[in-house]
Z-matrix of the N, CA and C atoms (Angstrom, degrees):
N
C 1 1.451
C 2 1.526 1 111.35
N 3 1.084 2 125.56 1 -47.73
C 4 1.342 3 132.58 2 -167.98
C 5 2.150 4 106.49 3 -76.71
N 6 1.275 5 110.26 4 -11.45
C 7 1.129 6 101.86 5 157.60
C 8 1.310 7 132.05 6 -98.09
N 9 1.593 8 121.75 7 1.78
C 10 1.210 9 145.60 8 146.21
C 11 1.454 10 118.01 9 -57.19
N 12 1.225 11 118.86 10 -45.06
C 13 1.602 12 123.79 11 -176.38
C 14 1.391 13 100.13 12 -90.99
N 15 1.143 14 134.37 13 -21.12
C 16 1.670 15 124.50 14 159.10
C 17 1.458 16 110.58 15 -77.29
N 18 0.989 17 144.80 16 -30.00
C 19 1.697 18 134.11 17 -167.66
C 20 1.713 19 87.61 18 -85.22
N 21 1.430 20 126.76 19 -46.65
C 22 1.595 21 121.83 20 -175.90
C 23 1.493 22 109.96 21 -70.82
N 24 1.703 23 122.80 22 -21.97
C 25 1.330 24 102.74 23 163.97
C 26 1.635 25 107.31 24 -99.79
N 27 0.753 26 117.00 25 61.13
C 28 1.811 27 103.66 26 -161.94
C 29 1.735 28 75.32 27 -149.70
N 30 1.366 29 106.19 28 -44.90
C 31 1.915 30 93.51 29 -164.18
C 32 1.857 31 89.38 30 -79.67
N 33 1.661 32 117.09 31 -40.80
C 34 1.323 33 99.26 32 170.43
C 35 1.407 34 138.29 33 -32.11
N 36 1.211 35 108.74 34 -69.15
C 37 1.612 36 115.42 35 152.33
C 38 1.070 37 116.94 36 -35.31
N 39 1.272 38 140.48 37 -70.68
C 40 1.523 39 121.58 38 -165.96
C 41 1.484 40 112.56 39 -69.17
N 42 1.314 41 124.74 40 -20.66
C 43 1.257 42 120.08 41 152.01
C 44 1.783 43 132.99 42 -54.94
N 45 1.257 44 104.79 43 -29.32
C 46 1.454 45 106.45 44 163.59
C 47 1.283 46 114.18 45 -76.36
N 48 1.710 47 111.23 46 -47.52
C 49 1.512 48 91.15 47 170.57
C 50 1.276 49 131.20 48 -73.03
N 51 1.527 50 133.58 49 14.05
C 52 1.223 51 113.90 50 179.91
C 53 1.595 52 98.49 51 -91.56
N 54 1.155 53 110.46 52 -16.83
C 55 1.797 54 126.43 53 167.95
C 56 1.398 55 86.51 54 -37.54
N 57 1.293 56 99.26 55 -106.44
C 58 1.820 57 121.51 56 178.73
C 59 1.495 58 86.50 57 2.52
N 60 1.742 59 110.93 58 -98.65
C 61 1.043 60 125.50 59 -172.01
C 62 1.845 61 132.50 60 -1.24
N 63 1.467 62 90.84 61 -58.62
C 64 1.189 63 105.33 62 163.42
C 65 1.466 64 140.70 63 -51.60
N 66 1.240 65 98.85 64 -66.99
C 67 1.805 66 132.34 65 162.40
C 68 1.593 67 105.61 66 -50.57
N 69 1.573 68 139.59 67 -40.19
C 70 1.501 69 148.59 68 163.47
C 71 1.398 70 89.74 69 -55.47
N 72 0.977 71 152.67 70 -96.74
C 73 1.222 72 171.68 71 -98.48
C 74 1.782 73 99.96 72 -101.01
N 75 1.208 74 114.28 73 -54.49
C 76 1.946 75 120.89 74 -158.95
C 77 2.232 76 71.62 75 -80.61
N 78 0.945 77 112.22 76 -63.70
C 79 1.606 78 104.23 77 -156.98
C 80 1.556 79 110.00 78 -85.94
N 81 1.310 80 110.28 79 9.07
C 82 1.735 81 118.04 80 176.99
C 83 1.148 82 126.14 81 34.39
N 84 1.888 83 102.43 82 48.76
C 85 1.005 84 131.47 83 155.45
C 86 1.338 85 140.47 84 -73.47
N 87 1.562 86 125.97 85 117.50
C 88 1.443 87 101.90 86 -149.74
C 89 1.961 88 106.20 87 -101.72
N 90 1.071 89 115.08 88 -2.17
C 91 1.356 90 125.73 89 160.87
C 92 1.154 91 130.54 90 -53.55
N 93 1.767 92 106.07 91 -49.71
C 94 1.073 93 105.26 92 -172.68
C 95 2.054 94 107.75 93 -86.37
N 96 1.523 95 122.20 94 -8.44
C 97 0.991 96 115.66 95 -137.86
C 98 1.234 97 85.55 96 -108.22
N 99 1.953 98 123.81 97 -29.40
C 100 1.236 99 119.19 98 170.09
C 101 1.608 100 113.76 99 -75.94
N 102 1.510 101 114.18 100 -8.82
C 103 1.558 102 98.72 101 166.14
C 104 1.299 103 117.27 102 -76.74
N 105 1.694 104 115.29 103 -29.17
C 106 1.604 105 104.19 104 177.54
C 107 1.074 106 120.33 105 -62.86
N 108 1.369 107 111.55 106 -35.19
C 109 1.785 108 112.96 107 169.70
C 110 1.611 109 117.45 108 -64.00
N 111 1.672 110 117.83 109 -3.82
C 112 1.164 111 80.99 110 175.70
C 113 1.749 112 94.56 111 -116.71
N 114 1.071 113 123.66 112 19.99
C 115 1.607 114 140.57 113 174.67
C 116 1.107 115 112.02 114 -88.06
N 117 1.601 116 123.81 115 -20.35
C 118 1.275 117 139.73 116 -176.61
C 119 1.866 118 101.79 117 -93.58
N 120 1.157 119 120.74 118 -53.08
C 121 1.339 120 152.45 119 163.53
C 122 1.521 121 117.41 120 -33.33
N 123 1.348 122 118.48 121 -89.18
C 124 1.339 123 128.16 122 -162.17
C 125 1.873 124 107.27 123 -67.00
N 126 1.017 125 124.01 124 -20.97
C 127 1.815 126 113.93 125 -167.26
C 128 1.685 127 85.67 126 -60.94
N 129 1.570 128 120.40 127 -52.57
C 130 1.504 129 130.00 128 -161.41
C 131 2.017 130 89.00 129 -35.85
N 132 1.164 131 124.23 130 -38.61
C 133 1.810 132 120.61 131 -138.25
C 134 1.597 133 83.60 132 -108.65
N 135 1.620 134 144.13 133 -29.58
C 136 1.072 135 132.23 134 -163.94
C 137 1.375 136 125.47 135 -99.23
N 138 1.182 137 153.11 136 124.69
C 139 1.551 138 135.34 137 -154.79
C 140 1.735 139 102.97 138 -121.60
N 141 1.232 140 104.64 139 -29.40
C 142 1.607 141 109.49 140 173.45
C 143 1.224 142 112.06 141 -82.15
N 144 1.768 143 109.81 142 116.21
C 145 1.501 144 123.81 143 178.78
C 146 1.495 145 124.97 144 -59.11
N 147 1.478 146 116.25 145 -9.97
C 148 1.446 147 126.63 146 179.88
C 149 1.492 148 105.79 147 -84.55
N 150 1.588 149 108.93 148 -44.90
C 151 1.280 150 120.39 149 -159.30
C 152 1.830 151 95.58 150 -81.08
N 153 0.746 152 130.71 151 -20.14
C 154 1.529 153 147.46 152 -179.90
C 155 1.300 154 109.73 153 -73.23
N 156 1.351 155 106.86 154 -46.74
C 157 1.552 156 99.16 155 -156.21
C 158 1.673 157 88.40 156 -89.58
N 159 1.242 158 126.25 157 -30.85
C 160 1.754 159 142.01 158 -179.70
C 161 1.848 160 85.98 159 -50.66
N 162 1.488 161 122.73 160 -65.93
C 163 1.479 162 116.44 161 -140.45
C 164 1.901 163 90.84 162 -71.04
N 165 1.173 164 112.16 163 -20.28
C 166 1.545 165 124.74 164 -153.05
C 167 1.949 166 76.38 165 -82.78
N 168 0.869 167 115.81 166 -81.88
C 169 1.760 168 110.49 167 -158.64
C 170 1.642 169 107.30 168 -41.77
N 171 1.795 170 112.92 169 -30.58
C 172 1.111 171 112.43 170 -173.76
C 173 1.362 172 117.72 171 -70.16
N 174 1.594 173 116.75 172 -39.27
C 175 1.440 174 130.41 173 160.75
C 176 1.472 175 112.52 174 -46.01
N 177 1.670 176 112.57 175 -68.35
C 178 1.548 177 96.78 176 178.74
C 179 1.582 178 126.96 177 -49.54
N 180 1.422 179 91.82 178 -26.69
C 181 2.170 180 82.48 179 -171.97
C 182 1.458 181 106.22 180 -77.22
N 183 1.133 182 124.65 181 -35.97
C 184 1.350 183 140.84 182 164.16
C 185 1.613 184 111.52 183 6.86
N 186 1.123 185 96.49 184 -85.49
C 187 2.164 186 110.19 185 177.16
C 188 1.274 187 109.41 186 -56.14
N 189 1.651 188 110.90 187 10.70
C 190 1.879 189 92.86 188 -168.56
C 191 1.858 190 98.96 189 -102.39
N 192 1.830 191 93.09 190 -25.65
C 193 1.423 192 103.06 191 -173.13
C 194 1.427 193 111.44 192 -110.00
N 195 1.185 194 124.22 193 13.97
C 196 1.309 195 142.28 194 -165.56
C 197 1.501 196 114.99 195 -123.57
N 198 1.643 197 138.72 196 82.05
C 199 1.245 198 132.04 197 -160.36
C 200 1.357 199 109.16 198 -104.67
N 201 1.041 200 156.90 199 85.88
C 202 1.827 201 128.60 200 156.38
C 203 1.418 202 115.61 201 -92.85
């Protein structure tokens, strides 16, 4: 079971970041475009679904408080 609830939050995430991804990229933003890369990135390195879904909210809020 618990490798079921990681591939559905793991594809979640990379679905937000291809958001990011997108939005970095159309407005050549580099905040948002290095967070998709790392939203795309980190599920591969994390195996605990708590600790995953924690680094994932921290990534998305990221670009909101984070300007250059």
């Amino acid at each position: 079971m618990e490798g079921t609830s990681h591939l559905i939050w793991s594809m979640l995430v990379g679905a937000i970041g291809l958001g990011f991804f997108t939005y970095g990229t159309r407005q050549r933003a580099i905040v948002p475009l290095c967070t998709a890369v790392a939203l795309f990135i980190f599920p591969y390195f994390i195996e605990n679904i708590y600790a995953l879904v924690f680094t994932g909210i921290t990534l998305v809020i990221l670009p909101y408080f984070v300007r250059l």
